[in-house]
Backbone as a printed PyTorch tensor [residue, N CA C, xyz], in Angstrom:
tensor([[[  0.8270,  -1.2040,   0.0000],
         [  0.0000,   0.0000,   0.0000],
         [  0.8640,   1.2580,   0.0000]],

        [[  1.8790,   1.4870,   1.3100],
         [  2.7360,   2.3710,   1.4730],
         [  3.4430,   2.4740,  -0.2000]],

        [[  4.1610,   1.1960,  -0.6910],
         [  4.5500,   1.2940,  -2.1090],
         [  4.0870,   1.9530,  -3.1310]],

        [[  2.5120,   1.7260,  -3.4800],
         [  1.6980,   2.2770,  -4.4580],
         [  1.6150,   3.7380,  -4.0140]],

        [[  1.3610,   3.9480,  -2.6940],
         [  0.9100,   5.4120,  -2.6010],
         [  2.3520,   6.6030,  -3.1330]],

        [[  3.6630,   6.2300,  -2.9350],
         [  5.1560,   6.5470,  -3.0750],
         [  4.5370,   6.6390,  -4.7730]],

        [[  4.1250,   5.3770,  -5.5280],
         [  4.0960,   5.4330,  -6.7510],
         [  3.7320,   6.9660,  -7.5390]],

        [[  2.4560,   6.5340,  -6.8770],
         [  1.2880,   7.3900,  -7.3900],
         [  2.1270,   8.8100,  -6.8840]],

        [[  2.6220,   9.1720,  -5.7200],
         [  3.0950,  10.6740,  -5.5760],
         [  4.3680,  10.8390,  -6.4200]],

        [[  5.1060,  10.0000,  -6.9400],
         [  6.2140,  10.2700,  -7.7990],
         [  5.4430,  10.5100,  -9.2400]],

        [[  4.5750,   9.7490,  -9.3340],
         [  3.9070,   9.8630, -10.5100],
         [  3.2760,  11.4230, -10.8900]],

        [[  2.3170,  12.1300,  -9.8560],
         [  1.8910,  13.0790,  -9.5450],
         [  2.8830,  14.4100,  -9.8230]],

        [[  4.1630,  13.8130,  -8.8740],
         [  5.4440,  15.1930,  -8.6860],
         [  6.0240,  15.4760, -10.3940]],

        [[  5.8250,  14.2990, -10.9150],
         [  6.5630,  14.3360, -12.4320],
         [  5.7020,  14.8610, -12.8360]],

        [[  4.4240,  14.4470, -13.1970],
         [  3.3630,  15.3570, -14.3430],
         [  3.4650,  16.9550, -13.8270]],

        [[  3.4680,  17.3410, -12.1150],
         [  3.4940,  18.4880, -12.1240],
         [  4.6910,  19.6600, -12.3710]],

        [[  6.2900,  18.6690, -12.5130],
         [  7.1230,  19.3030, -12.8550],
         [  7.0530,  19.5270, -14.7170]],

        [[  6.5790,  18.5800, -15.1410],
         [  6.5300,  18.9340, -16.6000],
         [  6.0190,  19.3240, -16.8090]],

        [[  4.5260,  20.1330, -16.0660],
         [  3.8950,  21.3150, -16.6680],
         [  4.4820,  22.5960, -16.1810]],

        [[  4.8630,  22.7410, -15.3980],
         [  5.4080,  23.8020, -14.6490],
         [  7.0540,  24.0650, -15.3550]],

        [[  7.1510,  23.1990, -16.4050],
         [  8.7390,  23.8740, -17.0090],
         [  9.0190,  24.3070, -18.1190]],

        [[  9.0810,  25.3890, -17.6400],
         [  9.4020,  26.4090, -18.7100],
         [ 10.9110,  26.5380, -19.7720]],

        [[  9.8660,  26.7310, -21.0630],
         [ 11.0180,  26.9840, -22.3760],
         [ 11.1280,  28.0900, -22.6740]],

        [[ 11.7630,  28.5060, -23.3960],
         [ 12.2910,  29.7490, -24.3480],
         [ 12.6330,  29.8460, -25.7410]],

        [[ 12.4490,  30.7690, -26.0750],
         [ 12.4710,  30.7050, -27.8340],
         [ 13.0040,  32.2180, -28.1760]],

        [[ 12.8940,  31.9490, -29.0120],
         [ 13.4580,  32.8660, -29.9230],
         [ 13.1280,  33.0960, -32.0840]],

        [[ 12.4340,  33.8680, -32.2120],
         [ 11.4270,  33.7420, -33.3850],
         [ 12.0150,  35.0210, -34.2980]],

        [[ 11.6520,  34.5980, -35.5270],
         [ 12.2160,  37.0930, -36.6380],
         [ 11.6850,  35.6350, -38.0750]],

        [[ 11.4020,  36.7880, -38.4190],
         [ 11.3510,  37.4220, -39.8070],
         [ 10.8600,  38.4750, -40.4140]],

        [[  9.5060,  38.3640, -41.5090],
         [  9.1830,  39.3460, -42.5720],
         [  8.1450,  40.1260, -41.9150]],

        [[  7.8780,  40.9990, -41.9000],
         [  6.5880,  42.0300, -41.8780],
         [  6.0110,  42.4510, -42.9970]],

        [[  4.3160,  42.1240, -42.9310],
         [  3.8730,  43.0770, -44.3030],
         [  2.9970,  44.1240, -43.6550]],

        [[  3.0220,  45.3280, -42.9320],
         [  2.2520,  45.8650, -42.2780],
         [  1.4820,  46.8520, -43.0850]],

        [[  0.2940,  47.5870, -42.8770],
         [ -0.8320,  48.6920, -43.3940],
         [ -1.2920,  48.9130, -42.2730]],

        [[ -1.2910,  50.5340, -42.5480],
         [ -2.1100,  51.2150, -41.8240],
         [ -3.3500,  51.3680, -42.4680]],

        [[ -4.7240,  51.5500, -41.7350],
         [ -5.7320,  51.4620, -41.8170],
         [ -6.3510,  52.9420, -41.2450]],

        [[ -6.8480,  54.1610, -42.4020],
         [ -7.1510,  55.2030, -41.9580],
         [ -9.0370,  55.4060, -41.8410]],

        [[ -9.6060,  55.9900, -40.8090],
         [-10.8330,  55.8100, -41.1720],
         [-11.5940,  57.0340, -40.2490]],

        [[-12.8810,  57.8900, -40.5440],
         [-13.3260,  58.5970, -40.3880],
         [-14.5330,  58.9830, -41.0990]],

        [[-15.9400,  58.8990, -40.2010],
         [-16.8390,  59.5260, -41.0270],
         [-17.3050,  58.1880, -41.9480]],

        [[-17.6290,  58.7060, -43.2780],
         [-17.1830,  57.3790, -44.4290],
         [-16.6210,  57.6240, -44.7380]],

        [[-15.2920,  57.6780, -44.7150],
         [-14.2890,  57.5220, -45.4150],
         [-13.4120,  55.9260, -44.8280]],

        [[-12.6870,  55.4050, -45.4260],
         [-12.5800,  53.8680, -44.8590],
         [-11.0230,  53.8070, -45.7560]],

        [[-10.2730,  53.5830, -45.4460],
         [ -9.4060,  53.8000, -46.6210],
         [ -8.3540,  52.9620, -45.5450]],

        [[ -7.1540,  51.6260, -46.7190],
         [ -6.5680,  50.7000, -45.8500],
         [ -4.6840,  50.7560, -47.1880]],

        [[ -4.0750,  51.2790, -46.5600],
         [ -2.5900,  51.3680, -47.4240],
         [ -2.0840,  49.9940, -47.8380]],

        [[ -1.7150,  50.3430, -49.0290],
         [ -0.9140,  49.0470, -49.3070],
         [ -0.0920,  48.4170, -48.3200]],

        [[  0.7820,  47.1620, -48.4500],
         [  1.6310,  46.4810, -47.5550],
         [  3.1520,  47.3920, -47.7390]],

        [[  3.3590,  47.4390, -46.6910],
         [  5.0950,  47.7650, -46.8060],
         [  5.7180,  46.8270, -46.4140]],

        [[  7.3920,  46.6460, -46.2830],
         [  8.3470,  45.2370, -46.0960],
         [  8.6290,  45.6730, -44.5190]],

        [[  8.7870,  45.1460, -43.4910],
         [  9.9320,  45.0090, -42.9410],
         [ 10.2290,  43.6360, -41.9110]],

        [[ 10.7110,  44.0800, -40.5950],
         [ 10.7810,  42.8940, -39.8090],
         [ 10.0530,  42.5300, -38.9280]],

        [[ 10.8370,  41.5830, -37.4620],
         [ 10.6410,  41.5770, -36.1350],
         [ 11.7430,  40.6110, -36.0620]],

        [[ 11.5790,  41.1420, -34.4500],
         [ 12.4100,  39.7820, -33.7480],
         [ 12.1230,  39.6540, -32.1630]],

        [[ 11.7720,  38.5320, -31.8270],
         [ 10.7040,  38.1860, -30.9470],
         [ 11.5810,  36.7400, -29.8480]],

        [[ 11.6370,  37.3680, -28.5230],
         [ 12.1400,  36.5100, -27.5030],
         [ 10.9120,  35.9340, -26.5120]],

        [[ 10.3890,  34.5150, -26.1630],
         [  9.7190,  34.5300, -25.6870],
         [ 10.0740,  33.0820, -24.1660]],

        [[  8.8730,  33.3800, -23.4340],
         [  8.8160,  32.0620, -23.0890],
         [  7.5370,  31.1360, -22.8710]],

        [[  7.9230,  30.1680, -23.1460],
         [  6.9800,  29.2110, -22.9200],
         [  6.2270,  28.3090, -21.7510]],

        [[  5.1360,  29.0700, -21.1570],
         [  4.5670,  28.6010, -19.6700],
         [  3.8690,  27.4690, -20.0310]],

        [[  3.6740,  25.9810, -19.9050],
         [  3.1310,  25.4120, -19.4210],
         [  1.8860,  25.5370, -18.3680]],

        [[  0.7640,  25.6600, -19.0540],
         [ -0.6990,  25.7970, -17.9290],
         [ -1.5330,  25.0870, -17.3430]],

        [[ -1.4940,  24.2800, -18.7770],
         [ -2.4350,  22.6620, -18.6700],
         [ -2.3410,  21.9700, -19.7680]],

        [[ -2.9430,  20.6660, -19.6100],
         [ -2.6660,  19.6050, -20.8590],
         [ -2.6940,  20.5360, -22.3760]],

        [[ -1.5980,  20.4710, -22.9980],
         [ -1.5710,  21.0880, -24.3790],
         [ -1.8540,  22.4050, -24.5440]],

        [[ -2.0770,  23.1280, -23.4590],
         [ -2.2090,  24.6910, -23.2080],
         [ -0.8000,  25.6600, -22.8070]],

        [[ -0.5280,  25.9770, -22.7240],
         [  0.8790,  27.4100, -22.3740],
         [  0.8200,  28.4470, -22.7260]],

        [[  1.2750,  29.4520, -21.6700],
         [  1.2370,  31.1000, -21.9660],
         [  2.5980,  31.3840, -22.4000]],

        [[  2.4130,  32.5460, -23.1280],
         [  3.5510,  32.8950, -24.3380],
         [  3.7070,  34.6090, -23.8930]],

        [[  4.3280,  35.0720, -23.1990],
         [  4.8770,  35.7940, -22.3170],
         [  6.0120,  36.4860, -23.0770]],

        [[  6.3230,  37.5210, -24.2670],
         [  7.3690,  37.9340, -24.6680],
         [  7.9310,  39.5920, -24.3260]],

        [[  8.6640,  39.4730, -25.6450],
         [  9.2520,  41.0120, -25.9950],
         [  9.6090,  41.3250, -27.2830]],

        [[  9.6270,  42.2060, -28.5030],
         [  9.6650,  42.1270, -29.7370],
         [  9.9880,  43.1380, -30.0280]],

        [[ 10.8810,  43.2790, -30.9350],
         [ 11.2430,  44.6200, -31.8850],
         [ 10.2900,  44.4260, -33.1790]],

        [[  9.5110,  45.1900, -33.3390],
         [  8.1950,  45.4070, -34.6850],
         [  8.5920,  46.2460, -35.8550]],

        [[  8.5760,  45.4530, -36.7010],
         [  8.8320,  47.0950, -37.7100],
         [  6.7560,  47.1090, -38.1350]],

        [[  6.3540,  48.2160, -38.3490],
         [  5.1800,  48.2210, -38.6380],
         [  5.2980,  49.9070, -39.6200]],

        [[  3.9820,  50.0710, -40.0250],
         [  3.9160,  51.3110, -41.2160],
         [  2.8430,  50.7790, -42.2380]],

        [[  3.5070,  51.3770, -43.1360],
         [  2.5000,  51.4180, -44.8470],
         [  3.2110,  51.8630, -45.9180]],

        [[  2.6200,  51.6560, -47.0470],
         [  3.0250,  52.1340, -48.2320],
         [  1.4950,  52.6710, -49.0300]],

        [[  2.1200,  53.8050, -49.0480],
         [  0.3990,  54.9730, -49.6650],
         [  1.1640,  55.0800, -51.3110]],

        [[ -0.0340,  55.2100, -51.5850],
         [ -0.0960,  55.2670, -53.7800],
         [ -0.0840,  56.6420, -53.9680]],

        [[ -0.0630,  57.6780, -52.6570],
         [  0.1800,  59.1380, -53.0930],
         [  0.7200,  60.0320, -51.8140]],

        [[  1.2380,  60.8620, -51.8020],
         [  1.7170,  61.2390, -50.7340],
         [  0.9360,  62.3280, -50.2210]],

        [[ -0.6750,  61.8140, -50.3620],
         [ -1.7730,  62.9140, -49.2820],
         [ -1.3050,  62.7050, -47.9120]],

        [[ -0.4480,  61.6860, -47.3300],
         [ -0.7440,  61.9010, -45.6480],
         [  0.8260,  61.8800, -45.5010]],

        [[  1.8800,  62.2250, -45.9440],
         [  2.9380,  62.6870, -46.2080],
         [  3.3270,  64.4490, -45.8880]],

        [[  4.0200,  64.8130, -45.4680],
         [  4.1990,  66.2300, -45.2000],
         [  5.0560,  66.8200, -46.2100]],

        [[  5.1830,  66.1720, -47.2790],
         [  6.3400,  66.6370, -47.6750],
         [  5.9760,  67.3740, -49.0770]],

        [[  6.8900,  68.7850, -50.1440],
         [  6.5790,  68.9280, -51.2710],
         [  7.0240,  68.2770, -52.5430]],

        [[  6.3000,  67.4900, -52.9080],
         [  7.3730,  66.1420, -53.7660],
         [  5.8180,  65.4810, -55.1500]],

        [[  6.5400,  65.8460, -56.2190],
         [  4.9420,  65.4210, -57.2210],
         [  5.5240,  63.7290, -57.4670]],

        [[  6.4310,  63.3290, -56.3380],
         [  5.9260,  61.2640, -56.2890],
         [  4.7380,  60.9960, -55.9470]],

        [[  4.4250,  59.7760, -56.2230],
         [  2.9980,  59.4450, -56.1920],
         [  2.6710,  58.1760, -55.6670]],

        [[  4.4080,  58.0940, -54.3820],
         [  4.1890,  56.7090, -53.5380],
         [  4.8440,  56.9960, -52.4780]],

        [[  4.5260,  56.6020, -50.9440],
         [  5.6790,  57.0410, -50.5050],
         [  5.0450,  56.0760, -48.7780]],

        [[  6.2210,  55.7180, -48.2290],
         [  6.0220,  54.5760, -46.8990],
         [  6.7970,  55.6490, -45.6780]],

        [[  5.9980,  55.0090, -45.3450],
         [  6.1170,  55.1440, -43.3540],
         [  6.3510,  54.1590, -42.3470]],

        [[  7.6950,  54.1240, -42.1180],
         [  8.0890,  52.7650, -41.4810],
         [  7.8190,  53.0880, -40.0640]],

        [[  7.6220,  52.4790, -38.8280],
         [  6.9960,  52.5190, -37.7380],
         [  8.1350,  51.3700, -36.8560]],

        [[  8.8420,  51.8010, -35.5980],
         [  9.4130,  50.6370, -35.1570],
         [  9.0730,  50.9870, -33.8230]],

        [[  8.8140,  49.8430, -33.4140],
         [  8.3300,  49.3010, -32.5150],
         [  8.6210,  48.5480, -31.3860]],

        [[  8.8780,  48.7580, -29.9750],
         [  9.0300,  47.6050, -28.6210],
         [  7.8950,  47.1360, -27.9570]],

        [[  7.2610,  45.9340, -28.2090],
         [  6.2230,  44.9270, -28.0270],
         [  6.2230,  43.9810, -27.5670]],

        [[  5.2590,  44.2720, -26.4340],
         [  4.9700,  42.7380, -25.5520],
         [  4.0820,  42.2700, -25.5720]],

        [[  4.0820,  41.1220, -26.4170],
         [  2.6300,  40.1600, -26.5310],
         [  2.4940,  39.2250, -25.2410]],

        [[  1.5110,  38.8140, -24.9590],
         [  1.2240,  37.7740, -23.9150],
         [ -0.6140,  37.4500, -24.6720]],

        [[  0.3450,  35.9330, -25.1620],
         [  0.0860,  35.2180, -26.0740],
         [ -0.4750,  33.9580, -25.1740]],

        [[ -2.0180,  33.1610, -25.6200],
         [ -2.2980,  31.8980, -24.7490],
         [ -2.3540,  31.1000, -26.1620]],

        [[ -1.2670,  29.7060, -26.5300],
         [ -1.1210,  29.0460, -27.1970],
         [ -1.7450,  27.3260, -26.7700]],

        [[ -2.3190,  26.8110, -27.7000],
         [ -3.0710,  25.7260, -27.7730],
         [ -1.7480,  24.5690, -28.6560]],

        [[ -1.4020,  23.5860, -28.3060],
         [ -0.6510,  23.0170, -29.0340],
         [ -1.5500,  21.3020, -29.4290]],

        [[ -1.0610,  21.4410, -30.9350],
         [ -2.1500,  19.5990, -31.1850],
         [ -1.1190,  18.9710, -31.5390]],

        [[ -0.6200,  17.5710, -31.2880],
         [  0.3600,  16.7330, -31.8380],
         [  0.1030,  16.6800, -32.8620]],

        [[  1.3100,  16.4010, -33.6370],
         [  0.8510,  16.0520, -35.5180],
         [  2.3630,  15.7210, -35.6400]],

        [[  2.3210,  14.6850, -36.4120],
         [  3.4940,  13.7890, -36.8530],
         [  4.8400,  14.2210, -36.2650]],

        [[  5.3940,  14.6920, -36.6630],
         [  6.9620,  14.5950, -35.3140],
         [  7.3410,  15.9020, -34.4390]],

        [[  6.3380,  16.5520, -34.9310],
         [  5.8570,  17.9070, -33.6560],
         [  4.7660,  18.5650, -33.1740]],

        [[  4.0040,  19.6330, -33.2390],
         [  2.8350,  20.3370, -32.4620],
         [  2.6990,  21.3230, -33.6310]],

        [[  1.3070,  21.3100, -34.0790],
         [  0.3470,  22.3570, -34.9850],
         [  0.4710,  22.9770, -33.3050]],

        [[  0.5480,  24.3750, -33.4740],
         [  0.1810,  25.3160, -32.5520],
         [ -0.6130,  26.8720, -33.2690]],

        [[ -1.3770,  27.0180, -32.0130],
         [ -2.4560,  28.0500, -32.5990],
         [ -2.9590,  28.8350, -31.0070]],

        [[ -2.1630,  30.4650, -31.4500],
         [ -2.5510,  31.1240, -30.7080],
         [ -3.5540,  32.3800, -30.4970]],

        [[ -3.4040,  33.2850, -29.4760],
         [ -4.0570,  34.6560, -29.5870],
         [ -3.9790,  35.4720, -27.9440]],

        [[ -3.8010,  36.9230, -28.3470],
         [ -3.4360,  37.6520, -27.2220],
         [ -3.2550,  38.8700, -27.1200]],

        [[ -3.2080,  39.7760, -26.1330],
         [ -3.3860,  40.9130, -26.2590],
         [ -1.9150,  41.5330, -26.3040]],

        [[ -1.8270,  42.8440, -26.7400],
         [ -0.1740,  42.6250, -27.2980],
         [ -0.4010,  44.6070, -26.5720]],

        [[  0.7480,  45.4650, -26.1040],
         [  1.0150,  46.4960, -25.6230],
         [  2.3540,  47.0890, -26.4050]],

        [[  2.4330,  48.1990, -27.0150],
         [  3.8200,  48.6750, -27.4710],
         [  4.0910,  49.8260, -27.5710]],

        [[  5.2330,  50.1440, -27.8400],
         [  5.2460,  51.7090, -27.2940],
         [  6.3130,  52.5270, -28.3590]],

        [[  6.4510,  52.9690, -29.6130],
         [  7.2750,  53.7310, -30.6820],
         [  8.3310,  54.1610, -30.2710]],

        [[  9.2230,  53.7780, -31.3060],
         [ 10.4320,  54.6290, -30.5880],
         [ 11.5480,  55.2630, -31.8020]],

        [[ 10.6140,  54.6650, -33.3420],
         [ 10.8890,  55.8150, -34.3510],
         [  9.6950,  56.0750, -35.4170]],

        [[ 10.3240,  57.0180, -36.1420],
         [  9.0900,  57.0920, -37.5270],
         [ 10.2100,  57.5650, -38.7300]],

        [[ 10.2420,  56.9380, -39.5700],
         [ 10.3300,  56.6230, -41.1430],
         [  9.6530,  57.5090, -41.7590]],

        [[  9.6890,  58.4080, -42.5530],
         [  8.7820,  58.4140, -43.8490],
         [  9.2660,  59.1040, -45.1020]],

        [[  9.0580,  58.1200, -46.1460],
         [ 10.0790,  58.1920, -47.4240],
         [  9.1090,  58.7840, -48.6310]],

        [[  9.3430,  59.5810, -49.3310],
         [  8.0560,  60.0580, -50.7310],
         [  9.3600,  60.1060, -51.7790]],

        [[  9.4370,  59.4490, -52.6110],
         [ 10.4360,  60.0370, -53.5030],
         [ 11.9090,  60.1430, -53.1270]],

        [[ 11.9930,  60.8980, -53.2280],
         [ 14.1820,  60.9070, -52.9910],
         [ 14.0670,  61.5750, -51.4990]],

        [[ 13.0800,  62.0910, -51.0130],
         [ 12.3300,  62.6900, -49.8390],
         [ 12.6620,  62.0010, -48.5760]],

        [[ 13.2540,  61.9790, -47.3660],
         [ 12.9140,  61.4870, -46.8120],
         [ 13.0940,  62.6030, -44.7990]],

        [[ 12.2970,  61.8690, -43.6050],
         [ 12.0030,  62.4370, -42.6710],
         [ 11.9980,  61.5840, -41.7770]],

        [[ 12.9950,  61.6220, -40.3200],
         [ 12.8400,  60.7040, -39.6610],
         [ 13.0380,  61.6730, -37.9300]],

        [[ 12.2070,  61.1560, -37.3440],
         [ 11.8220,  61.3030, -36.0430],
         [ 10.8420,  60.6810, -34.6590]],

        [[ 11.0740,  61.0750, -33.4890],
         [ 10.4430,  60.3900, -32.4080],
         [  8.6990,  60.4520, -33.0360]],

        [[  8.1720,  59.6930, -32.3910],
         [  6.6580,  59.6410, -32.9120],
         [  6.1520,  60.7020, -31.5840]],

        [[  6.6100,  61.4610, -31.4320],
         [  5.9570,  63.0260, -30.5600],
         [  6.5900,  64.1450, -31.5270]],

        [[  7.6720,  64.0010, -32.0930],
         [  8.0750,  65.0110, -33.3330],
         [  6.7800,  64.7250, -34.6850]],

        [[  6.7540,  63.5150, -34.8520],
         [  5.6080,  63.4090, -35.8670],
         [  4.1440,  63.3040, -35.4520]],

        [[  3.9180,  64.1650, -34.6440],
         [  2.6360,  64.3890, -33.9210],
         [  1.5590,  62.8390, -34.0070]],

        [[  2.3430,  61.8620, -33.3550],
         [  1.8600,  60.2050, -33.7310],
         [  1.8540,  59.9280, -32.0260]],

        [[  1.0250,  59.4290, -31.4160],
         [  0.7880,  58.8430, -30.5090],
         [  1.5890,  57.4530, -30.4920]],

        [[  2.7280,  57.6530, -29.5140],
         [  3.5540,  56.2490, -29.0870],
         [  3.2280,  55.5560, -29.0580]],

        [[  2.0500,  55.1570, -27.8140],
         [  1.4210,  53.8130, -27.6950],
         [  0.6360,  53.2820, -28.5540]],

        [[  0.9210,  52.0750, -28.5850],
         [  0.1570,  51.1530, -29.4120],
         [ -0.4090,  49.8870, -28.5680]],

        [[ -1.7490,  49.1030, -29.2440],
         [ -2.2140,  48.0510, -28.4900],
         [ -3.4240,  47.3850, -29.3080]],

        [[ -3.6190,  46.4820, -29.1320],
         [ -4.4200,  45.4300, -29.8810],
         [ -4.4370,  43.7140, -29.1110]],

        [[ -4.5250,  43.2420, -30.9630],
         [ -4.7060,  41.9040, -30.6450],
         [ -4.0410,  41.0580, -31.3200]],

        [[ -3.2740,  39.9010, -31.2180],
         [ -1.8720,  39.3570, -31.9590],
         [ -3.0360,  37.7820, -31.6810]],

        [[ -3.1730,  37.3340, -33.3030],
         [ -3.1470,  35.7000, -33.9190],
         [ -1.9490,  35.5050, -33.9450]],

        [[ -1.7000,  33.9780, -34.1670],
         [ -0.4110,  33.5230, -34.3910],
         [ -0.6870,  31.7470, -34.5120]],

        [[  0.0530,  31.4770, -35.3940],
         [  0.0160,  30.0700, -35.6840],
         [  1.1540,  29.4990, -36.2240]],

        [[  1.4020,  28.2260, -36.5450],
         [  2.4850,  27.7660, -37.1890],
         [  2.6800,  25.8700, -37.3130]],

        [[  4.1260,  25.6640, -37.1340],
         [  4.2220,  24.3320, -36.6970],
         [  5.6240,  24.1760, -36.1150]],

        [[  5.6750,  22.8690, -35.2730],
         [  7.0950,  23.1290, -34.2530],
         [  7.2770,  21.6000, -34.2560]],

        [[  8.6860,  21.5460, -35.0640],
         [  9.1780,  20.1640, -34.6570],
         [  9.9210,  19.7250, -33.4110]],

        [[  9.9900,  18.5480, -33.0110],
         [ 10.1670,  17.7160, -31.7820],
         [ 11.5440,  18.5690, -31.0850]],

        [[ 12.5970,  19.1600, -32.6620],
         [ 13.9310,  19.2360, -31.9950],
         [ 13.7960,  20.7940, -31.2450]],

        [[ 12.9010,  21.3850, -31.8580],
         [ 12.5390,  23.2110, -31.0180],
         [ 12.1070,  24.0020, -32.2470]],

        [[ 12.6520,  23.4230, -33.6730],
         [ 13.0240,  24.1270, -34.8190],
         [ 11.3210,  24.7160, -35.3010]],

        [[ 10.9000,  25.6500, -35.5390],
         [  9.8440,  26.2560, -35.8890],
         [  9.5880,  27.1140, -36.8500]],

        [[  8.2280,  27.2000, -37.5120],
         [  8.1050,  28.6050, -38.7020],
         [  6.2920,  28.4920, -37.8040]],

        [[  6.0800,  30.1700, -38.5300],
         [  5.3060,  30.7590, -37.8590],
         [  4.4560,  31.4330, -38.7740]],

        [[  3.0300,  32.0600, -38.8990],
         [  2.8920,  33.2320, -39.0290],
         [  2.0730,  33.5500, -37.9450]],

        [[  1.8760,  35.0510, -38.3070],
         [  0.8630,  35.9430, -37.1070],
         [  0.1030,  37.0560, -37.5100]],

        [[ -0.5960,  37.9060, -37.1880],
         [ -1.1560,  38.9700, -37.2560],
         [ -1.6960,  39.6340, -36.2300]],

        [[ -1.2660,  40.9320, -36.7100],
         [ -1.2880,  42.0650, -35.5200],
         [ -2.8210,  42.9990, -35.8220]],

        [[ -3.8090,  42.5600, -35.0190],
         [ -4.3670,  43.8500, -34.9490],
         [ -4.8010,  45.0520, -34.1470]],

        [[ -4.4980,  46.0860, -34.4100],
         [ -4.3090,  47.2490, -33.6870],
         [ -5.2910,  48.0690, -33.2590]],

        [[ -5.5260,  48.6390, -32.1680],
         [ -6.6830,  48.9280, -31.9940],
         [ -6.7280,  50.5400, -31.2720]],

        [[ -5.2060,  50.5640, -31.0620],
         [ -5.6040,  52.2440, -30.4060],
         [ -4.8860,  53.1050, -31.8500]],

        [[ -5.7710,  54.0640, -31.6630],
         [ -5.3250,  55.3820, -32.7290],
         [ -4.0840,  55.8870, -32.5420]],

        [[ -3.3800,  56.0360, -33.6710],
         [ -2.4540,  56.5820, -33.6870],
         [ -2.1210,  58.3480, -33.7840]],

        [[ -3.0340,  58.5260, -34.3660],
         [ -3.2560,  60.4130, -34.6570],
         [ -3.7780,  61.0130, -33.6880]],

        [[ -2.9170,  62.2700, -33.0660],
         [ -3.0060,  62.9800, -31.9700],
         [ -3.7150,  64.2410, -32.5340]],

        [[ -4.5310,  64.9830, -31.4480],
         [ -5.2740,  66.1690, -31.6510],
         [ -5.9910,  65.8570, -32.8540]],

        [[ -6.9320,  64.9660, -33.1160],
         [ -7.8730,  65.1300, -34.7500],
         [ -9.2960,  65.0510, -34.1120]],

        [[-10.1690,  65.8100, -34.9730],
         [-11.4740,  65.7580, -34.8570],
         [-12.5840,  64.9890, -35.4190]],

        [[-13.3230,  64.8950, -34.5300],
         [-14.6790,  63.8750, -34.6310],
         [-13.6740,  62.7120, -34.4270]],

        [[-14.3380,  61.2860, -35.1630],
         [-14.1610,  59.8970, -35.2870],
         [-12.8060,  59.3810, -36.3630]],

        [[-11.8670,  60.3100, -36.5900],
         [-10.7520,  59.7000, -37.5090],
         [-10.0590,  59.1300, -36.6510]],

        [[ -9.4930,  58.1050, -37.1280],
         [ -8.3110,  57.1240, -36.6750],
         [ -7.9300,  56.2430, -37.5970]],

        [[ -6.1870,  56.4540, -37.3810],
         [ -5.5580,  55.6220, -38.1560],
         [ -4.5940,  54.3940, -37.0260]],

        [[ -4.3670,  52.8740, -37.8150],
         [ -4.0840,  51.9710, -36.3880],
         [ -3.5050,  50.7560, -37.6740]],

        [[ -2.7600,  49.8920, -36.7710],
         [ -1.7410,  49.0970, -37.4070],
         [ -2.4220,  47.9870, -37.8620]],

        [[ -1.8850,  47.5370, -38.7410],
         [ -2.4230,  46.2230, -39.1340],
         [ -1.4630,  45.6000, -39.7770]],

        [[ -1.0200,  44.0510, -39.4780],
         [  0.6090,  43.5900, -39.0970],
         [  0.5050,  41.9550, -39.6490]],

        [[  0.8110,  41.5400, -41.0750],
         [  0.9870,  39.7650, -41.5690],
         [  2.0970,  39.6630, -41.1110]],

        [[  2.7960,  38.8000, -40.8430],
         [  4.3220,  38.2470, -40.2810],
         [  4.3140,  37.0300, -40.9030]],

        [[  5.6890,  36.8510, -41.3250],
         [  5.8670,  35.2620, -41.2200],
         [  7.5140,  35.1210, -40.7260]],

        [[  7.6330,  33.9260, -40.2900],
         [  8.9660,  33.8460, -39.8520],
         [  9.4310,  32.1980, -39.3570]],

        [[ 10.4300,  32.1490, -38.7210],
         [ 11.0850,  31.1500, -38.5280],
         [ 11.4690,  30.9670, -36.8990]],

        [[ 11.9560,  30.3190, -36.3420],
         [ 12.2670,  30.2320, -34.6040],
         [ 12.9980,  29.0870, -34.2820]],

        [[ 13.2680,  29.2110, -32.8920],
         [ 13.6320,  27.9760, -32.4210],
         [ 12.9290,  27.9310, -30.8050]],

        [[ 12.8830,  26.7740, -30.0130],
         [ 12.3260,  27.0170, -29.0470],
         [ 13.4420,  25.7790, -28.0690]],

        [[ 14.0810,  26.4950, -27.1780],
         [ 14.8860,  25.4790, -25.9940],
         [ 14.3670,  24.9350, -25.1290]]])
């Protein structure tokens, strides 16, 4: 009896150390981000621009096939406009991007399903960030400053999807999407707001 019960609590102490142990990772690649301007009726969504991220996280263990995803991220985010109406600049180009970079902390709740020699994983979460440049290029044109020089509201915040697949050894690819939900434009009237909107794809590893 004494034997079995020893069993059963070694048995117990193991399942609860393997949920309780925590990994780490490490994730980057591509950004296709648009800003999304809107007011009134007017509804208007910018082409994709290029850039990055690069994303340190860790991996909590919560419950069977469940874990919280707890990070920190460098974002590149922005747009690419077909004319330079929201551009400050005097320039007759007729394209011009706004790169946006970004320090972001997602806290991410990930679902993991076995599938052949690793985990389909599929997440979602509320994500907080805060600017710490602004880009903006029209032509041979270009302007760069704090997002309080470009009368742009720092903070940023939304909601981060994310999915992918993760083999047995840590090795991973990803995508995600960012959507943004606080306004970026300071002092404007009535209902305008412009706010991020973020495809990713990328690659990782997880220890």
């Amino acid at each position: 009896m004494k034997k079995n019960l020893l069993l059963l609590a070694a048995a117990l102490g193991i399942a609860t150390a393997s949920y309780a142990q925590t990994s780490y990772g490490l994730k980057g690649g591509v950004t296709f981000p648009k800003l999304s301007l809107t007011g009134g009726s007017m509804s208007y969504t910018s082409d994709a621009a290029t850039g990055f991220y690069l994303t340190g996280y860790a991996d909590v263990p919560v419950a069977s096939n469940f874990s919280f995803q707890p990070g920190i991220s460098l974002q590149n985010k922005g747009g690419k406009f077909t004319t330079d109406e929201y551009i400050d600049f005097e320039t007759d180009a007729t394209s011009g991007t706004v790169n946006l970079m970004y320090i972001e902390v997602p806290l991410n709740f990930v679902y993991n399903i076995p599938a052949g020699p690793g985990n389909v994983f599929l997440g979602a979460g509320p994500y907080a960030a805060y600017g710490v440049s602004v880009k903006a290029k029209t032509g041979s044109l270009s302007e760069s400053g704090s997002f309080n020089e470009m009368d742009l509201n720092a903070f940023d915040a939304g909601v981060n999807f994310l999915g992918g697949y993760r083999l047995s050894n840590g090795f991973l690819i990803n995508a995600g999407y960012g959507l943004g939900l606080a306004n970026m434009l300071k002092d404007v009237e009535g209902d305008v707001a412009m706010k991020n909107k973020v495809f990713s794809v990328g690659i990782g590893f997880q220890f």
